[in-house]
Backbone as CSV, one residue per row, in Angstrom:
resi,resn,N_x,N_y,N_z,CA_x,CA_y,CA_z,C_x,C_y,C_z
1,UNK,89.671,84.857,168.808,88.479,84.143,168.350,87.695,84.989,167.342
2,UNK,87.514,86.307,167.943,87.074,87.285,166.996,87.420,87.414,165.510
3,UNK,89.086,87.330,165.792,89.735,87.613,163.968,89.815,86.332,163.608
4,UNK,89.808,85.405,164.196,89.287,83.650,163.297,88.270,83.736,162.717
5,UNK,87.126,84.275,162.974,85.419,84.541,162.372,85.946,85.373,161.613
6,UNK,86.278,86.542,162.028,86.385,87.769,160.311,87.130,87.138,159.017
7,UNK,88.129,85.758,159.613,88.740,85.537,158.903,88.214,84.772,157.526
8,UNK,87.137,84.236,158.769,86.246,83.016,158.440,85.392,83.370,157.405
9,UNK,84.432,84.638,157.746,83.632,85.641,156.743,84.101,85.965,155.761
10,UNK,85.212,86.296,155.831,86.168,87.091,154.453,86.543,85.642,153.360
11,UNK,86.581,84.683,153.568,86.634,83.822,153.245,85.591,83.391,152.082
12,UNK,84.470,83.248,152.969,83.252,82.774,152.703,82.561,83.842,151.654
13,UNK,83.160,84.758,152.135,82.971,85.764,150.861,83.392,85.942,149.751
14,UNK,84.785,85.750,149.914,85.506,85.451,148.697,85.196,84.342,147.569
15,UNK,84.920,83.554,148.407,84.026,82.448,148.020,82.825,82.451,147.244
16,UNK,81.905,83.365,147.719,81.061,83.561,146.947,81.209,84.602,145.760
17,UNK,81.764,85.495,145.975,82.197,86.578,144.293,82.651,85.405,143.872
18,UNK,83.784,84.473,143.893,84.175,83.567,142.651,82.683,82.713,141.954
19,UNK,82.356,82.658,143.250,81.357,81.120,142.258,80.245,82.459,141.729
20,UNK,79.867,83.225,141.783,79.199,84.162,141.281,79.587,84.963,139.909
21,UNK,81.013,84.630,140.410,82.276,85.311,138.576,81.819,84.066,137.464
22,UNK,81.667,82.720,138.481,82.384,81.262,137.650,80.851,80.934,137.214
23,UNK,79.700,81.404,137.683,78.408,81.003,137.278,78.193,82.129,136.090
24,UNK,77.924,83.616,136.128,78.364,84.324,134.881,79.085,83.978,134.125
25,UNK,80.403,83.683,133.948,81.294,83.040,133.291,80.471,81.939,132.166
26,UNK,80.188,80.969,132.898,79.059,79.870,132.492,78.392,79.972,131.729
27,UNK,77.233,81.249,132.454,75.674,81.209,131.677,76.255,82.192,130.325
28,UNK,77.463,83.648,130.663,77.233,83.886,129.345,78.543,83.909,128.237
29,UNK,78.578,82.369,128.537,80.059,81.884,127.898,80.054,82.031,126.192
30,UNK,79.207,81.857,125.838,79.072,82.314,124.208,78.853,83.950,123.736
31,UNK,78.232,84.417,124.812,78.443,85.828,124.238,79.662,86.146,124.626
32,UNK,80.764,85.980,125.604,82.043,86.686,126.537,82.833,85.776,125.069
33,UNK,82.510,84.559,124.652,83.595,83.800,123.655,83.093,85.138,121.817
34,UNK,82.065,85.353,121.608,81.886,86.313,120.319,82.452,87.001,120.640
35,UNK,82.112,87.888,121.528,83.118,89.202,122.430,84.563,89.181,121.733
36,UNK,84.899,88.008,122.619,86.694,88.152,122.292,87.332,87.891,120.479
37,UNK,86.369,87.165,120.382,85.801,86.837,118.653,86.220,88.366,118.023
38,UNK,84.794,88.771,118.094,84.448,90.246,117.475,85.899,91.195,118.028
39,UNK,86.590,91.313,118.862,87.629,92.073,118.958,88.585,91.488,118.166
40,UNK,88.927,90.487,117.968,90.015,89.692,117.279,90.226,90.067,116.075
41,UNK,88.438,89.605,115.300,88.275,89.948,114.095,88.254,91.438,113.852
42,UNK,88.114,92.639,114.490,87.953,94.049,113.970,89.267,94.280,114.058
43,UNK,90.464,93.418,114.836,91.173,93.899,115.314,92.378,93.730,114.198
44,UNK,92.124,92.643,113.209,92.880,91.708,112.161,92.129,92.569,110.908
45,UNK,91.095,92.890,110.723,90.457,93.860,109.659,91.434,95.346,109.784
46,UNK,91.500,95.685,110.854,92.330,97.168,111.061,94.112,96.659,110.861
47,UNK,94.013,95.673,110.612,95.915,95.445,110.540,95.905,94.845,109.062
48,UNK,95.127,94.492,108.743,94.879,94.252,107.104,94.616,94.935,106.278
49,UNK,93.920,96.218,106.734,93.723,97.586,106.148,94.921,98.075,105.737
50,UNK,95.540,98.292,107.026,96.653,99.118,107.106,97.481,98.261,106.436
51,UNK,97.822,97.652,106.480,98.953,96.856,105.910,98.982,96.369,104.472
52,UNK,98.210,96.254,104.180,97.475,95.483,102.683,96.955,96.001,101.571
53,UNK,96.111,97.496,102.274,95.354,98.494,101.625,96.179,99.716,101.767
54,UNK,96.331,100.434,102.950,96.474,102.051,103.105,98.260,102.343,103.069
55,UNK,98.687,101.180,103.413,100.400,101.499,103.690,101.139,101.487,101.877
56,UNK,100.406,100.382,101.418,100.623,100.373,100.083,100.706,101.392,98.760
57,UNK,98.948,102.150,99.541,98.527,103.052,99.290,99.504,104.560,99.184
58,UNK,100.144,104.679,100.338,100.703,105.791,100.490,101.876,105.867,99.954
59,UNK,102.415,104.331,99.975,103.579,104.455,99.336,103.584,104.285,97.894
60,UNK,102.583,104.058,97.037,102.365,104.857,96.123,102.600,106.317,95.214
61,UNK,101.523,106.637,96.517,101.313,108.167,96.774,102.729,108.964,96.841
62,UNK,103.344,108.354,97.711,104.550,109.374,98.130,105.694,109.101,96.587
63,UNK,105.512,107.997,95.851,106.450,108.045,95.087,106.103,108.989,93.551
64,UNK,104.061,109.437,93.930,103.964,110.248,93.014,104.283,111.687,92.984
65,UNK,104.082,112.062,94.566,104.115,113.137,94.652,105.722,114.122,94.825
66,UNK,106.559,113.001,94.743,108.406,113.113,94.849,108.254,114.494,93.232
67,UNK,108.017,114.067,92.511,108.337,115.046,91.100,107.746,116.240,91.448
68,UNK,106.283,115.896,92.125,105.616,117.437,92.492,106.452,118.308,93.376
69,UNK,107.410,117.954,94.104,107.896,118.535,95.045,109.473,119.481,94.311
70,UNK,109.916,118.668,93.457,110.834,119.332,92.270,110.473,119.999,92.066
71,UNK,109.234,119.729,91.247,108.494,121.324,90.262,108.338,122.374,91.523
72,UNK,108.101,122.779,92.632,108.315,123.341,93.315,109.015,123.841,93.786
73,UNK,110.632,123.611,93.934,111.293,124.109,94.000,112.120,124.519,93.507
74,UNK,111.556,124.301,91.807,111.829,125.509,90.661,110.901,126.650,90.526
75,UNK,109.803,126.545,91.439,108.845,127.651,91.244,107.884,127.171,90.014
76,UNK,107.651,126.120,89.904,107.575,125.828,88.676,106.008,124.727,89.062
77,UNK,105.270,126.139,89.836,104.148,126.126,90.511,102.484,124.863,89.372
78,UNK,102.889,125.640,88.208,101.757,125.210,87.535,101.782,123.602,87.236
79,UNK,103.190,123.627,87.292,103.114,122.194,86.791,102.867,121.062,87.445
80,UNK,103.670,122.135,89.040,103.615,120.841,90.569,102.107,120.323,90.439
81,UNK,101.312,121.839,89.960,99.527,121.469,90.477,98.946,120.542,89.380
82,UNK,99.339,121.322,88.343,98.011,120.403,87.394,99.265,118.895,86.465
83,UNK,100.474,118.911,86.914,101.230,117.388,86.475,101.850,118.232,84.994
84,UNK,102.536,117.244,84.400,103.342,117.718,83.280,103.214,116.845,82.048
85,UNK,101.999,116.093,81.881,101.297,115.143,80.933,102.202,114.170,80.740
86,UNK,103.511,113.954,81.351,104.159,112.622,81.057,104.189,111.499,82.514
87,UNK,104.993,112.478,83.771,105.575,111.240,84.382,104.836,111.717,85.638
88,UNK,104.134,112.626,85.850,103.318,113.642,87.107,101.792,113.924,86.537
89,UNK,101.415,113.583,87.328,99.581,113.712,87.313,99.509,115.268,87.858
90,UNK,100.001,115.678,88.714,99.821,117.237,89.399,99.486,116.782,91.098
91,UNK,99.143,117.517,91.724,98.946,117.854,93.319,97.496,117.472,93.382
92,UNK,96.597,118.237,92.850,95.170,118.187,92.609,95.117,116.651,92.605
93,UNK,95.350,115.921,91.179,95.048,114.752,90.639,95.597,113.400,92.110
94,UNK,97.027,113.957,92.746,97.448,112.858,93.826,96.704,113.008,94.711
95,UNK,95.976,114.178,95.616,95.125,114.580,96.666,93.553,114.064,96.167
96,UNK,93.422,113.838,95.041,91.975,113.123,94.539,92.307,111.962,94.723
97,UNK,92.973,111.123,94.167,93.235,109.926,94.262,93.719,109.287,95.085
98,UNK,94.351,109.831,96.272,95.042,109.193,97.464,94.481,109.973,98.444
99,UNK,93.640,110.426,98.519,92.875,111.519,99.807,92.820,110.767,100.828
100,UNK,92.626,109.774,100.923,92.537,108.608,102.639,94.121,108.918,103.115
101,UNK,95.107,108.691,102.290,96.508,108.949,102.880,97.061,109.973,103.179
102,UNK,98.323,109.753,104.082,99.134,110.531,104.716,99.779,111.577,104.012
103,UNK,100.294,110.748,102.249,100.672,111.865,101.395,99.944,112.440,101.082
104,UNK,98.353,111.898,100.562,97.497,112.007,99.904,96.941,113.997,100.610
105,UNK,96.730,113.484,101.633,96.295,114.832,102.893,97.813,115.663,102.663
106,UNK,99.002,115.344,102.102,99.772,116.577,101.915,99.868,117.158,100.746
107,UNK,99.081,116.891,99.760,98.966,116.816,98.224,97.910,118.062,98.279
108,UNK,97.291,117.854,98.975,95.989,118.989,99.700,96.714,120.579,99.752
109,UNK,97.867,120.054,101.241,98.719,121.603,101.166,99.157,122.380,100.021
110,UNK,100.092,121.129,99.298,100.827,121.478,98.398,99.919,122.304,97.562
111,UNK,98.993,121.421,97.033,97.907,122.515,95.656,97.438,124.074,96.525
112,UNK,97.396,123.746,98.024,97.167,125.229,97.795,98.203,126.225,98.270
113,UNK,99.352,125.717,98.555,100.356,126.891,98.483,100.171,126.945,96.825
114,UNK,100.708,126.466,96.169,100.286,126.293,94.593,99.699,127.464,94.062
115,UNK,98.240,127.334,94.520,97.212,128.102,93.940,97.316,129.492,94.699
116,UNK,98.174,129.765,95.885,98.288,130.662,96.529,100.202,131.765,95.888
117,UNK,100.799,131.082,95.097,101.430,131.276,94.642,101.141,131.642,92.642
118,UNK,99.970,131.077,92.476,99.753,131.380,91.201,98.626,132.883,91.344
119,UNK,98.558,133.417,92.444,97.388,134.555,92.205,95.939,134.069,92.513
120,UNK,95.741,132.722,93.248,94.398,132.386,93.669,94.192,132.387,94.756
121,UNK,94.274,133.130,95.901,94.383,133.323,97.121,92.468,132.520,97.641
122,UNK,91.340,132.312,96.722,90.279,131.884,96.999,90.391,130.204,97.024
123,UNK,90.831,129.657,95.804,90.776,128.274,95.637,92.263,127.841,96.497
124,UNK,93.256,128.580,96.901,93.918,127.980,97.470,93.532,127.853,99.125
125,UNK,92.493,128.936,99.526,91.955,128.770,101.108,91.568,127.059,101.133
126,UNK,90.865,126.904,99.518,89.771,126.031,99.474,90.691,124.201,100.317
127,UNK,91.779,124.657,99.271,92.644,123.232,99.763,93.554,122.986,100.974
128,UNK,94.243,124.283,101.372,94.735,124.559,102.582,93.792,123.792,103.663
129,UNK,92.710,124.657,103.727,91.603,124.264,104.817,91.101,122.730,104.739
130,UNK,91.087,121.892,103.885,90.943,120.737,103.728,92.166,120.483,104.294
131,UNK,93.390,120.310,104.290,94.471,119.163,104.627,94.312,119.455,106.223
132,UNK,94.937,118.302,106.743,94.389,118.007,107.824,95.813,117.277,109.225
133,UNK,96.919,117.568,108.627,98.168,117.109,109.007,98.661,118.002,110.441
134,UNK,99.304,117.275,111.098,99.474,117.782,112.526,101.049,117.966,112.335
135,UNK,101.397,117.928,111.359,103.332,117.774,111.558,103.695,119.408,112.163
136,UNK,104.654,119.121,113.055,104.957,120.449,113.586,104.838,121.656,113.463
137,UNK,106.206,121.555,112.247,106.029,123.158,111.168,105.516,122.971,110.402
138,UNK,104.755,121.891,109.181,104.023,122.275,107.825,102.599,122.551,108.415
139,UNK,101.893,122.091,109.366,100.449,122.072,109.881,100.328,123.755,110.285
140,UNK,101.610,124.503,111.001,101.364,125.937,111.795,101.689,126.463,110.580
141,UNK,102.193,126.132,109.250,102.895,127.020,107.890,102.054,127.025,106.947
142,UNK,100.980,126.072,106.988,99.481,126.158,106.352,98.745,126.869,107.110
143,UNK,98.202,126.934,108.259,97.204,127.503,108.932,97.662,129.351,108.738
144,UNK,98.937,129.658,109.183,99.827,130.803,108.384,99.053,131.084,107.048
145,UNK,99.339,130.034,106.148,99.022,130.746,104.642,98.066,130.893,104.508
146,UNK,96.703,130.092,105.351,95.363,131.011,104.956,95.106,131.802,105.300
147,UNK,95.865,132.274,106.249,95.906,134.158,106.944,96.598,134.971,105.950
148,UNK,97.197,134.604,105.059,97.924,135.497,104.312,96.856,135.435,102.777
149,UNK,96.540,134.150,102.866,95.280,134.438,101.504,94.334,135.624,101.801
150,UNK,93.871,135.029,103.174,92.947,136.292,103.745,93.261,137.504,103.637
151,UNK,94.832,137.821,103.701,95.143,139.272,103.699,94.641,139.625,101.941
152,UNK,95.126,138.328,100.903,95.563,138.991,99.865,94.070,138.825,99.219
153,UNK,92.795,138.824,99.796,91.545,138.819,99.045,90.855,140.085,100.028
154,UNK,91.848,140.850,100.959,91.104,142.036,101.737,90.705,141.760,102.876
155,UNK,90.474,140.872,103.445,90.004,140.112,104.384,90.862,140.088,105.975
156,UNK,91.961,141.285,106.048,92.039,141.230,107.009,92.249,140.547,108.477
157,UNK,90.672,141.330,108.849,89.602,140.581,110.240,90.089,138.876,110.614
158,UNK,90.033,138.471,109.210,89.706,137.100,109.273,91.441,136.245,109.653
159,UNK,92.250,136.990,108.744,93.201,136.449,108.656,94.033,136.374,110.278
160,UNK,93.357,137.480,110.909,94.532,137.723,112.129,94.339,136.254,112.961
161,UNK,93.085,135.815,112.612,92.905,134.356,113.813,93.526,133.325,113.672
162,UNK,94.108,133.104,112.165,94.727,132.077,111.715,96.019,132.456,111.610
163,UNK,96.829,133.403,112.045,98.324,133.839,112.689,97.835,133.118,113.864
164,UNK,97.074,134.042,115.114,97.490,133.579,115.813,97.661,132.123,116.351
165,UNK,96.441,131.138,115.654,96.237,129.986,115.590,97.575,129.243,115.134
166,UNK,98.232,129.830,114.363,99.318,129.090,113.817,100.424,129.374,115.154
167,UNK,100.250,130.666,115.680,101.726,130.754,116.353,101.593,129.721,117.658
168,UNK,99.851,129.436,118.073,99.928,128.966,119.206,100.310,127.126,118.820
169,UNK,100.131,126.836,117.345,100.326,125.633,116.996,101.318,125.292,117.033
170,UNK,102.385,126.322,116.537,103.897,126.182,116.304,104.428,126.126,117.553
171,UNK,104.250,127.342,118.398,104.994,127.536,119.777,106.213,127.082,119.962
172,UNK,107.080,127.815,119.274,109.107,127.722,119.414,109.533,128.890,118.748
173,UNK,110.507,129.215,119.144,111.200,130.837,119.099,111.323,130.728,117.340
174,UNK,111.365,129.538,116.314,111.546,129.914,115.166,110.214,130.401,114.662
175,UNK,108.706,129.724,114.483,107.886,130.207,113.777,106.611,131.145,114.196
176,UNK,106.440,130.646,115.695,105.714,131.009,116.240,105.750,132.936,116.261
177,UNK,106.887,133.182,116.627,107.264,135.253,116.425,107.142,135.378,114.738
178,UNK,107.386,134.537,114.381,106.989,135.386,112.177,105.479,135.515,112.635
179,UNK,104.879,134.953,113.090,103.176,134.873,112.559,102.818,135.973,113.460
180,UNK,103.180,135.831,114.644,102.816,136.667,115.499,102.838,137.849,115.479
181,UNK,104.239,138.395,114.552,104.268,139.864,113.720,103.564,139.924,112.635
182,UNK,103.078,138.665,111.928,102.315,138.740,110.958,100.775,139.568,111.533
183,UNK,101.051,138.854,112.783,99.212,139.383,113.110,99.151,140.863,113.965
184,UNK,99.997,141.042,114.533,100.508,142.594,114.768,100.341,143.477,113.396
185,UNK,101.193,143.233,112.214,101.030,143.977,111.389,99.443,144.663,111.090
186,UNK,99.025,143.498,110.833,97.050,143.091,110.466,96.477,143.803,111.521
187,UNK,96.861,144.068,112.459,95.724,145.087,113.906,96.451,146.102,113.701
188,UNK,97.493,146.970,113.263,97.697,147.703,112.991,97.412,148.703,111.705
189,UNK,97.302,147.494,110.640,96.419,147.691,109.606,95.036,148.358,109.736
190,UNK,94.577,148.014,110.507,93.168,147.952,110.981,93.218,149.044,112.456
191,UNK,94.492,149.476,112.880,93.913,150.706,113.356,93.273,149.938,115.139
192,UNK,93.579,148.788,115.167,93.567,147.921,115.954,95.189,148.184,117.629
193,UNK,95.440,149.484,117.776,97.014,149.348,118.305,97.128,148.635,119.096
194,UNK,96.041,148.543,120.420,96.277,148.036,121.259,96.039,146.342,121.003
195,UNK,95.498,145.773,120.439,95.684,144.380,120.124,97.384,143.984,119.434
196,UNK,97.663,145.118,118.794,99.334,144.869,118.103,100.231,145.204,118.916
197,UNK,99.975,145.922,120.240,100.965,145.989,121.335,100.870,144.798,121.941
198,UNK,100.029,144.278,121.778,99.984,142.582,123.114,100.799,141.636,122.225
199,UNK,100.027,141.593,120.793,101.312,140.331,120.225,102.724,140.531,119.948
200,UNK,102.856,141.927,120.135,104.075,142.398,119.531,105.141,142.465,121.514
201,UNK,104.007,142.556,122.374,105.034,141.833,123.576,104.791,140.774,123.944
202,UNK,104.089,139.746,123.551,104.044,138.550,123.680,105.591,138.250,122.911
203,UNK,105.623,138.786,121.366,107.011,138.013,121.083,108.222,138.502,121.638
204,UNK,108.099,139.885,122.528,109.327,140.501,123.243,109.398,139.126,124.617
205,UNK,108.197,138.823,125.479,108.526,138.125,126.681,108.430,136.634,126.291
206,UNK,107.635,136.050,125.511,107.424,134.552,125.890,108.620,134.187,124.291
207,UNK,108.992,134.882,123.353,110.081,134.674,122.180,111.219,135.249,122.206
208,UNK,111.837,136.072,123.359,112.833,136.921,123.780,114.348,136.331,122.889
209,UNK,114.252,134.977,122.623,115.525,134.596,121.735,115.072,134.349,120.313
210,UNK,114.027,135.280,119.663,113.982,134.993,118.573,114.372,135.980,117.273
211,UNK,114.940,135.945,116.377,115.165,137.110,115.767,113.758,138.318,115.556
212,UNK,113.014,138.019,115.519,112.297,139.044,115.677,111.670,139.566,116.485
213,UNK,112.090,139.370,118.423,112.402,139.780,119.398,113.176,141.053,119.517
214,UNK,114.762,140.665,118.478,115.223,141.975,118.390,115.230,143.235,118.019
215,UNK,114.288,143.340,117.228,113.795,145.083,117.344,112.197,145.111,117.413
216,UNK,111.781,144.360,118.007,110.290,144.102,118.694,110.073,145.595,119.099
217,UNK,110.780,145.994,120.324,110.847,147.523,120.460,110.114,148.295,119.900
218,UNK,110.786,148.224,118.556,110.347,149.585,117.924,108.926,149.632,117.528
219,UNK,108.163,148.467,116.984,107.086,147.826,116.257,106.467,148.433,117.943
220,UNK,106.480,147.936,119.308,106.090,148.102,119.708,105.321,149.903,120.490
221,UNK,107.070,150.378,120.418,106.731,151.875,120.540,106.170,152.619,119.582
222,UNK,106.110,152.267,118.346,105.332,152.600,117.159,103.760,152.797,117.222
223,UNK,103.185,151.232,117.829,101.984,151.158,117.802,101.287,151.990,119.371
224,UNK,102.402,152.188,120.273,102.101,152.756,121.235,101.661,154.358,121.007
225,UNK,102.508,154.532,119.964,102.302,156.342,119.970,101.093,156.320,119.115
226,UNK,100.794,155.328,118.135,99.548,155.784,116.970,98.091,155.276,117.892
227,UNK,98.752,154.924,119.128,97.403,153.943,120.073,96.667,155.961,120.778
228,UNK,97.788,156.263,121.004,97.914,157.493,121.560,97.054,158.729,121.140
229,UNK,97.244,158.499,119.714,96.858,159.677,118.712,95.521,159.390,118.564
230,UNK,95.079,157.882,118.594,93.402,157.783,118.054,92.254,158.794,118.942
């Protein structure tokens, strides 16, 4: 008799959340109907963007920046950047003009390896640090090169954060141990040993299969004896 009544209650309850859902429902049926409205419509604006505006966009972009990538791998730095007055605008000119895009944000890198390859280790921080790309290895191989601008304007101090930043970005036995000796070197530079013994066994234990694992050793007993002497 007891669980007939609870049954009875639970019921009656249920009963009431619905007609309580179905009376809300009711009173605020024009705002819950804009609601689904307003999602529809932001939702058809963001697929019209993309589709209509930005995809178009890039593929643009990517068919300008195909020549820049030639001139590059003739070394043939000046031209990738500033274009070759016929069939290439330059790196600069595609990263101005397509900056919302995917190429556009790699047009960024490109000018400043560029400018970091022509002897501008300042204006190439400038564009490095602007691009903004997460791809595996080019995102940890930029963050890399503004540690190496840093080295090549004196700067040291600065550069060692953006090794290690890169190695922790990269994290795989290929890039992650280059930077990581990159930033060993730089605390050793600096007279720093015991900070260049930690990265320099970080790449002996957590990079143990990487080529520059294999004579880690020595880099390491090196900085051990000059840690010694200070």
């Amino acid at each position: 008799m007891a669980k007939k009544k609870q049954e009875k209650e639970k019921e009656l309850e249920v009963g009431a959340m619905l007609s309580r859902s179905e009376q809300f429902i009711e009173k605020n049926k024009k705002l819950l109907t804009y609601g689904i409205l307003g999602v529809a419509v932001i939702a058809g604006l963001i697929i019209a963007y993309h589709y209509g505006y930005a995809q178009p966009r890039n593929e643009r972009a990517k068919v300008a920046i195909f020549r820049g990538e030639q001139f590059m791998e003739k070394d043939s730095f000046t031209l990738a950047l500033n274009g070759n007055g016929l069939d290439f605008e330059g790196f600069e000119a595609i990263a101005d003009q397509y900056g919302g895009t995917e190429t556009g944000n790699l047009a960024k890198a490109y000018a400043g390896l560029c400018y970091y390859k022509l002897g501008d280790p300042q204006t190439a921080i400038k564009w490095l640090k602007s691009y903004k790309g997460s791809h595996r290895q080019l995102a940890p191989a930029m963050t890399a090169l503004i540690g190496d601008c840093y080295v090549s304007t004196g700067n040291t101090k600065e550069a060692i954060g953006y090794f290690e930043k890169a190695a922790a970005k990269a994290d795989n036995d290929l890039l992650s141990p280059i930077y990581l000796k990159k930033a060993g070197l730089a605390f050793e530079s600096l007279n720093r040993y015991k900070d260049a013994i930690r990265v320099y066994t970080a790449i002996k234990e957590k990079y143990s299969r990487s080529i520059e694992a294999m004579d880690i050793d020595k880099f390491i007993t090196r900085a051990e004896i000059k840690s010694k002497q200070q």
